[in-house]
RODO-2510 file (C-alpha; in nm, 4 decimals, decimal comma):
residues 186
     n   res          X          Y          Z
     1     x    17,1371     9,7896     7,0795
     2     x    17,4961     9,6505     7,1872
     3     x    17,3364     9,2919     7,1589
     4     x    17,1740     9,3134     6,8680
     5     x    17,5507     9,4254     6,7162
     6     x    17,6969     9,2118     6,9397
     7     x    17,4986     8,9561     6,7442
     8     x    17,4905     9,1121     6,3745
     9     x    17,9229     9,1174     6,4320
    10     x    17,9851     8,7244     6,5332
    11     x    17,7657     8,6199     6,2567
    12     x    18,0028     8,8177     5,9933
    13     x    18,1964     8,5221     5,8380
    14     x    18,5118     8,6870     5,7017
    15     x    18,7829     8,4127     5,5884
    16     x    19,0615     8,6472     5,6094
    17     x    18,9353     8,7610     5,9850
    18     x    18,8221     8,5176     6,2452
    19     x    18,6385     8,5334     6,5597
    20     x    18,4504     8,8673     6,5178
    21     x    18,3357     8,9968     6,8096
    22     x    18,1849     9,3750     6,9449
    23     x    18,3541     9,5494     7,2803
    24     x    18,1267     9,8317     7,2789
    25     x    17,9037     9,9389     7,5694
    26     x    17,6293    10,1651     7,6057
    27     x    17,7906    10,3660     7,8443
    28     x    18,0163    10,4834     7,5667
    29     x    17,7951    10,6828     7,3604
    30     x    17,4628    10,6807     7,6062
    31     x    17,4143    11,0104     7,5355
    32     x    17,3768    10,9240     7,1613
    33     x    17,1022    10,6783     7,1646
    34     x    16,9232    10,8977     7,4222
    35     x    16,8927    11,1636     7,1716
    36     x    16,8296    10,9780     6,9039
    37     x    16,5755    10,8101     7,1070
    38     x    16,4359    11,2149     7,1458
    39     x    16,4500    11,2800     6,7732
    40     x    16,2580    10,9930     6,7139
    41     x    15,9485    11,0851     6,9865
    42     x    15,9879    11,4768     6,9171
    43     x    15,8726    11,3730     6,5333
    44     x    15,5207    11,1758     6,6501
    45     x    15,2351    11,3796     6,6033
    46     x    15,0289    11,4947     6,9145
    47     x    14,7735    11,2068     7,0002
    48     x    14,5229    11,4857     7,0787
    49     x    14,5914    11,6555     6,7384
    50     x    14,3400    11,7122     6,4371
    51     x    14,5009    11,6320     6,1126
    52     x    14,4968    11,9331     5,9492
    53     x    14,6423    12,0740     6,2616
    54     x    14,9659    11,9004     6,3228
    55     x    15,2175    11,9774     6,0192
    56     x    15,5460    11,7129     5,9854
    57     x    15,8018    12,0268     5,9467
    58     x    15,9425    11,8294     6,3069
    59     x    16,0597    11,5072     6,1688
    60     x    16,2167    11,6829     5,8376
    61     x    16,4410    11,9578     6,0376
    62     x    16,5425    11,6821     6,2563
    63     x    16,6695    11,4628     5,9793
    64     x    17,0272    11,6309     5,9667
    65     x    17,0595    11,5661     6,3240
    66     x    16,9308    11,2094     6,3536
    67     x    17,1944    11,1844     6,0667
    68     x    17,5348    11,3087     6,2371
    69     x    17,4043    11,0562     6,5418
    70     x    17,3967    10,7723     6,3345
    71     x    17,7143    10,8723     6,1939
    72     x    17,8221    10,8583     6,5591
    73     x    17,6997    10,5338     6,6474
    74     x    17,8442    10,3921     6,2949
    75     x    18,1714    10,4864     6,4147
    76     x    18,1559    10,3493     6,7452
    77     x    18,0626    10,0302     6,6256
    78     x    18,2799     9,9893     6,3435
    79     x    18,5659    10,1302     6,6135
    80     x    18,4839     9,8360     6,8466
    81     x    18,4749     9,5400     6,6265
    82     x    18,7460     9,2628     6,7057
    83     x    18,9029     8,9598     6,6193
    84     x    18,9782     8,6859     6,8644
    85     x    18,9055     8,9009     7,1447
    86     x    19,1874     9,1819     6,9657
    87     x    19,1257     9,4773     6,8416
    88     x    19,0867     9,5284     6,4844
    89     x    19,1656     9,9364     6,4629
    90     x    18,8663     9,9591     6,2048
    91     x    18,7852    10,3436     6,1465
    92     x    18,5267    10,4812     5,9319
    93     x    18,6223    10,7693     5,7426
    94     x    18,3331    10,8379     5,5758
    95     x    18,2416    11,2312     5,6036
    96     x    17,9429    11,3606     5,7891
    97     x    17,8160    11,5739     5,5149
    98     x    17,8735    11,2458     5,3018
    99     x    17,6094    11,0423     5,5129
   100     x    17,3831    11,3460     5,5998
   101     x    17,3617    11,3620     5,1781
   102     x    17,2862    11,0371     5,1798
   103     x    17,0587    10,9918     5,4671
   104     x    16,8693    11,2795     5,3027
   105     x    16,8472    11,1212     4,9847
   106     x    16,6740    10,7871     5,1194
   107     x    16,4404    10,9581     5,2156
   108     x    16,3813    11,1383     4,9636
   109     x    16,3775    10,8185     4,7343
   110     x    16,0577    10,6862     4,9587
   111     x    15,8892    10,8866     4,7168
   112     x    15,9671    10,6689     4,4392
   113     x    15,7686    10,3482     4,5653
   114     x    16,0994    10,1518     4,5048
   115     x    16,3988    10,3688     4,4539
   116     x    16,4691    10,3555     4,8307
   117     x    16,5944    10,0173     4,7323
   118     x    16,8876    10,1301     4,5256
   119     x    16,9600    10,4326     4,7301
   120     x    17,0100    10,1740     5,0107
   121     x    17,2185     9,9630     4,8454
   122     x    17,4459    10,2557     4,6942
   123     x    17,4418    10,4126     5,0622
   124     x    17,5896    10,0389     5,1818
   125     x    17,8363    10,0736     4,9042
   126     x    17,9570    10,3823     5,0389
   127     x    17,9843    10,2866     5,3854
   128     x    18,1550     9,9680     5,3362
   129     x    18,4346    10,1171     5,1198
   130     x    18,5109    10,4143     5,3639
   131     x    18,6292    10,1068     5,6480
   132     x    18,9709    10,1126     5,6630
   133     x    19,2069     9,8521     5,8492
   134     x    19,0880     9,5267     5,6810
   135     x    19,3189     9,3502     5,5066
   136     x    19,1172     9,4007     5,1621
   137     x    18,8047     9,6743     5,0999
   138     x    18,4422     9,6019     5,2605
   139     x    18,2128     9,5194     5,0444
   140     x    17,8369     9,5068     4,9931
   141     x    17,7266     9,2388     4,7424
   142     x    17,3526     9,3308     4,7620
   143     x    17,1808     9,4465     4,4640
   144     x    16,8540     9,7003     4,4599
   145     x    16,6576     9,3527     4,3699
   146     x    16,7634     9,1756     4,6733
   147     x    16,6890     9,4440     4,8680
   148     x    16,3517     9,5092     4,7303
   149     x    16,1944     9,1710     4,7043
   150     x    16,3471     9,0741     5,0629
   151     x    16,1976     9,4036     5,2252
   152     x    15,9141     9,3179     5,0563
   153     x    15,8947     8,9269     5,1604
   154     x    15,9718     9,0465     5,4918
   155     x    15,6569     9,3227     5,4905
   156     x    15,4545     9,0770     5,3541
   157     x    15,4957     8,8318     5,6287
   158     x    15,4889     9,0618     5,9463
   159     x    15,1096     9,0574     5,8554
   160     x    15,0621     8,6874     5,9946
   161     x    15,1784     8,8199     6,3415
   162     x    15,3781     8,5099     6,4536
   163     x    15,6521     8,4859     6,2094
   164     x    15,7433     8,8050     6,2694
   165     x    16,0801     8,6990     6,4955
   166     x    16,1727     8,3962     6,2398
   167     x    16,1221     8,6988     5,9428
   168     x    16,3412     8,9729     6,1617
   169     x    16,6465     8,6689     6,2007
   170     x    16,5749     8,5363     5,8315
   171     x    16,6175     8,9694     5,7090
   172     x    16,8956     9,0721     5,9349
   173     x    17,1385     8,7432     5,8981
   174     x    17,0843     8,7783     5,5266
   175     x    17,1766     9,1520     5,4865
   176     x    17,4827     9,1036     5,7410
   177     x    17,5936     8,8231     5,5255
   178     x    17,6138     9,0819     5,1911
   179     x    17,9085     9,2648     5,3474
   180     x    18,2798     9,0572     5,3282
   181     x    18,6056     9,1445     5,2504
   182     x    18,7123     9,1926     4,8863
   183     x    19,0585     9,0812     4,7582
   184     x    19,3477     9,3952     4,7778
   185     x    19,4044     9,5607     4,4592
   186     x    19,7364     9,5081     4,2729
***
């Protein structure tokens, strides 16, 4: 994972902010990805299981968890993003019981077919504006459209097998590229 935001973070084109870079290590948070890692293998269903048998109560209780870890890691990341080889002193302040709520509510807007795609843009609204120590608020242009049709596009194409690593660099550049630095308010 530190590559891939190693990555995501020098392709952030911020005028105001040059160079971006990520510090982080693993060996920070190890213990974070581990259990999320956990979460994520103590929610499949037993390979040996009939259908009826194997209820997904699992995966639901673990969904406040998996939430504060990903709050972790969010931290962490935005903690060790630079400029220049500097540090920045970003800080999220965004609550725990704030991204729980919304963590909770993406999923819970899966049922919808296509409300996940708002939710996810509101929940990247709410992120970006609880950075602190940029020299204007973070912003995230997306709208629920973009989203949609892109996820979509994306889904699409992962069918044809081969494009899949072209599609992955196409999704992930584009949805780094929504988040920039709005001018400071008077």
């Amino acid at each position: 994972m530190t590559a891939f935001y190693r990555w995501a973070v020098s392709h952030l084109r911020v005028p105001q902010i040059p160079a971006l870079g990520f510090t982080g290590k693993v060996g920070d948070i190890w213990w974070v990805f581990i259990l999320m890692a956990l979460c994520a293998y103590a929610g499949l269903p037993e390979a040996h299981a009939a259908p009826k048998e194997h209820v997904h109560v699992l995966p639901i209780m673990l969904l406040p968890i998996q939430a504060i870890l990903s709050w972790l890691a969010l931290r962490w990341i935005i903690e060790n993003i630079t400029s220049a080889g500097q540090p920045l002193a970003l800080h999220f302040n965004g609550s725990v019981l704030g991204y729980i709520g919304w963590t909770l509510l993406l999923y819970i807007s899966f049922v919808t077919i296509i409300g996940w795609a708002w939710v996810t843009t509101a929940m990247m609204r709410w992120i970006a504006g609880n950075i602190d120590g940029t020299p204007g608020p973070v912003v995230f242009n997306a709208s629920g459209w973009q989203v949609l049709w892109r996820t979509f596009a994306l889904s699409l194409g992962c069918i044809f097998i081969i494009p899949i690593p072209w599609l992955l660099h196409w999704y992930a550049r584009w949805y780094v590229s929504q988040f920039a630095i709005g001018p400071r308010a008077a």
